[in-house]
C-alpha positions in Angstrom: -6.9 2.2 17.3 -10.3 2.6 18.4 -12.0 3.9 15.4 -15.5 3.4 15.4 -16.1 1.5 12.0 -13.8 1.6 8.4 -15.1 2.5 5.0 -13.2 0.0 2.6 -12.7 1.9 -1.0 -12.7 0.2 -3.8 -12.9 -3.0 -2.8 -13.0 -5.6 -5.7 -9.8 -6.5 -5.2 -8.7 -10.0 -3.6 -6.4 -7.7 -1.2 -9.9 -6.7 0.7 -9.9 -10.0 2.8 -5.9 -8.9 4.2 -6.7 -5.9 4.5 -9.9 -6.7 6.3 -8.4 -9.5 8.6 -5.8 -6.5 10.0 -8.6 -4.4 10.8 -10.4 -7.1 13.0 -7.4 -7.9 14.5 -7.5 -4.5 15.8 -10.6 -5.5 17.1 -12.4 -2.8 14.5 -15.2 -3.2 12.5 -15.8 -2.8 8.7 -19.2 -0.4 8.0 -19.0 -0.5 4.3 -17.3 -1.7 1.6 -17.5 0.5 -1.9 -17.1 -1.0 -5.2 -16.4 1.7 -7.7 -16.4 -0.3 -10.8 -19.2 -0.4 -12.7 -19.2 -3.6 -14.3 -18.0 -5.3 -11.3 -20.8 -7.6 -11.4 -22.4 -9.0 -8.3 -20.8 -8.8 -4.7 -21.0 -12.4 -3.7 -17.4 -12.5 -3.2 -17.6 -10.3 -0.4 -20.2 -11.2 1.3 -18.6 -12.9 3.9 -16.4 -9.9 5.2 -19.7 -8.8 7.0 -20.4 -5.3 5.5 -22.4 -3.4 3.3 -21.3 -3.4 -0.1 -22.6 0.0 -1.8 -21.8 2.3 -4.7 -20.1 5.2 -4.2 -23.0 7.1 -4.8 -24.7 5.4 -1.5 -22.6 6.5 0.8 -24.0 8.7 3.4 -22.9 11.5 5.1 -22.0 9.3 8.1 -20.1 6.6 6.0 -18.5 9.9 4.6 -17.3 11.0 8.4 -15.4 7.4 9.2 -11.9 6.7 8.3 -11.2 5.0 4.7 -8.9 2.8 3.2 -7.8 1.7 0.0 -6.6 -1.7 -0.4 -5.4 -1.5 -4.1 -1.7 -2.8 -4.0 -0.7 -1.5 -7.8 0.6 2.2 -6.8 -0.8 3.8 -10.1 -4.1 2.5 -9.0 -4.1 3.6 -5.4 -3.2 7.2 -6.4 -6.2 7.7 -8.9 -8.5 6.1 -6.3 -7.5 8.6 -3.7 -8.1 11.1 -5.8 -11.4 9.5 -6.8 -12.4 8.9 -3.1 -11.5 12.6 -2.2 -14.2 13.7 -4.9 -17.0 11.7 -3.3 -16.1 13.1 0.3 -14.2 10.9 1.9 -11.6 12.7 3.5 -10.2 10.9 6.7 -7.1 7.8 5.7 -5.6 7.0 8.8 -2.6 4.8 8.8 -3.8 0.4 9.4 -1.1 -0.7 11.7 -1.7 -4.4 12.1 -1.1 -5.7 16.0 1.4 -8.0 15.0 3.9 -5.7 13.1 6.7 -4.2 14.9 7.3 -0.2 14.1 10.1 1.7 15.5 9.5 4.8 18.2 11.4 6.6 15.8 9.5 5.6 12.6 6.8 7.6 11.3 3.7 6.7 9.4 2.0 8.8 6.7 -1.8 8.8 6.3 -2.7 6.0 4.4 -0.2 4.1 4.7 -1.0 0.2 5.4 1.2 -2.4 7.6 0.5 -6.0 7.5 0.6 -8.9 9.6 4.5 -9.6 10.6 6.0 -6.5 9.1 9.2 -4.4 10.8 9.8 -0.8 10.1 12.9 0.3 11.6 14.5 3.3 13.5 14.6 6.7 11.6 12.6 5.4 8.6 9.7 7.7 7.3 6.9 5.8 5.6 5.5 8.8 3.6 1.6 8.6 2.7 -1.1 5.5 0.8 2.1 3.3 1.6 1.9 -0.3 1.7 3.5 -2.8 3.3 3.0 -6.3 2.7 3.7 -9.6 5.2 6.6 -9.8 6.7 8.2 -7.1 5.0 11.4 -5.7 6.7 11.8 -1.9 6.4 15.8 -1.4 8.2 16.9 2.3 9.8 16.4 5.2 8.1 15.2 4.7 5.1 12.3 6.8 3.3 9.3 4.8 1.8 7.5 7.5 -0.9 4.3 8.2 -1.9 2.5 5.0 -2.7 5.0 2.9 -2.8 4.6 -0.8 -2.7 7.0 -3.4 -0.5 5.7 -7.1 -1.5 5.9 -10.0 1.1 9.1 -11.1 3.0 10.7 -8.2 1.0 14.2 -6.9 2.8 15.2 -3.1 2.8 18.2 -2.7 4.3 19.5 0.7 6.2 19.1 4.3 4.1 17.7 3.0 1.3 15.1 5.2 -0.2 12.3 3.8 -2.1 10.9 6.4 -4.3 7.2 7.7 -5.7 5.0 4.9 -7.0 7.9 2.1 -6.5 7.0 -1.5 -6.1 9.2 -4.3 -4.9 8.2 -7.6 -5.3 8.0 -10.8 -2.7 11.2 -11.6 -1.1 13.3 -9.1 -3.0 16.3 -7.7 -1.2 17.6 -4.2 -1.3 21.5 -3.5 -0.3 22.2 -0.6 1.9 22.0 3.3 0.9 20.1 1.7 -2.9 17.8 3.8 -4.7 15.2 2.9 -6.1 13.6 5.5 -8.2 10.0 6.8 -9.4 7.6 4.0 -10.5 10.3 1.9 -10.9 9.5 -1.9 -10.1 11.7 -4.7 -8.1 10.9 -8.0 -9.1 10.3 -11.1 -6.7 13.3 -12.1 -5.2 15.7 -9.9 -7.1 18.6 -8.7 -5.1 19.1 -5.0 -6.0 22.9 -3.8 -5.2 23.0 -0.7 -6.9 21.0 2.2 -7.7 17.6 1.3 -10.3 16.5 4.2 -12.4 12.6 5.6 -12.7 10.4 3.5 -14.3 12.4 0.9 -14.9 12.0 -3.0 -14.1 14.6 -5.2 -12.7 15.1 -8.8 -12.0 17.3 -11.3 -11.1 20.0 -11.3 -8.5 22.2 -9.2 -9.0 19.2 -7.6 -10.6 19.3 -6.7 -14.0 17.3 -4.2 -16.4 14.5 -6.2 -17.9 12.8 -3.2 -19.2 12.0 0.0 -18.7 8.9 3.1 -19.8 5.9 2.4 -17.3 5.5 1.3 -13.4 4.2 -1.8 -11.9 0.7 -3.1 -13.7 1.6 -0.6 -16.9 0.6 2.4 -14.8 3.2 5.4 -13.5 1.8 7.4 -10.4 2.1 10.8 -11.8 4.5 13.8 -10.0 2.7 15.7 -7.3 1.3 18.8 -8.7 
């Protein structure tokens, strides 16, 4: 804690206002908030989160020195951004811990990476980096989060389950222990996932069953590190 304002990056997105309550529960502040579509429209939706809302182009060199955060929950959207952020300058993503989540000594957090109100991360689990973690989420011991993965709210992982590049698991879904889930691959809500669910597949139900497989969550695959 105790940055000294937040840069909000690409922010027309109705995930701003959670993201933006867990930073003023860290008693932070929002300096600016950057819309980076271009047909976005007008920013009266966000006027009431108290910042500036600019382009990126607008940013200044001091809005460029703060710490930035992208709160895009679709992973295939969240990786292009980053990328897109870097371009303009920004260069600093520390991790968003809210207050009221509960993370292990022996946890560690990847920049980027985002915890909501509520959420547990367990002992020995790595959450790698532009993770997040959604309300209430419960991350169990030693498991491995990857790359802009996505764990929906009141999700369950159990212990060393891996969840893997560009993932998303849906609201109240429940992994078993020692699952894996693979690349881009999406949970649905509430599905109970017992065995291992292949890349870029989609799976729902309990026991969760293949409903279809080719792209991630939102039709878009976070593509392999280069």
């Amino acid at each position: 804690m105790g940055h000294p304002g937040w840069v909000v990056y690409a922010c027309r997105t109705t995930y701003t206002a959670e993201v933006a309550e867990t930073i003023w529960r860290r008693g932070e502040t929002i300096v600016a908030l950057v819309d980076n579509q271009a047909d976005a429209g007008d920013a009266e939706d966000l006027a009431d989160l108290g910042a500036r809302v600019l382009r990126p182009d607008q940013l200044t060199g001091t809005d460029r020195s703060l710490p930035a955060v992208i709160p895009l929950l679709t992973p295939g959207f969240r990786s292009s951004v980053e990328r897109e952020a870097r371009r303009i300058g920004l260069t600093l993503f520390p991790d968003v811990v809210d207050p009221t989540a509960v993370v292990a000594r022996t946890a560690s957090l990847s920049e980027g990476s985002v915890l909501n109100a509520g959420s547990v991360i367990g002992a020995n689990t790595r959450i790698e980096r532009f993770v997040h973690v959604n309300r209430t989420a419960s991350v169990g011991h030693d498991n491995v989060v990857e790359d802009y993965a996505t764990l929906g709210p009141g999700c369950v992982l159990a212990g060393h389950v891996v969840v893997g590049r560009g993932a998303f698991v849906g609201a109240g879904a429940v992994l078993a222990p020692k699952v894996r889930v693979g690349t881009n691959a999406v949970i649905g809500a509430g599905a109970v996932v017992v065995k291992d669910v292949e890349p870029a597949t989609t799976v729902v139900g309990n026991p969760a069953r293949v409903l279809r497989a080719g792209t991630g969550y939102g039709g878009v695959n976070v593509p392999e590190p280069s």
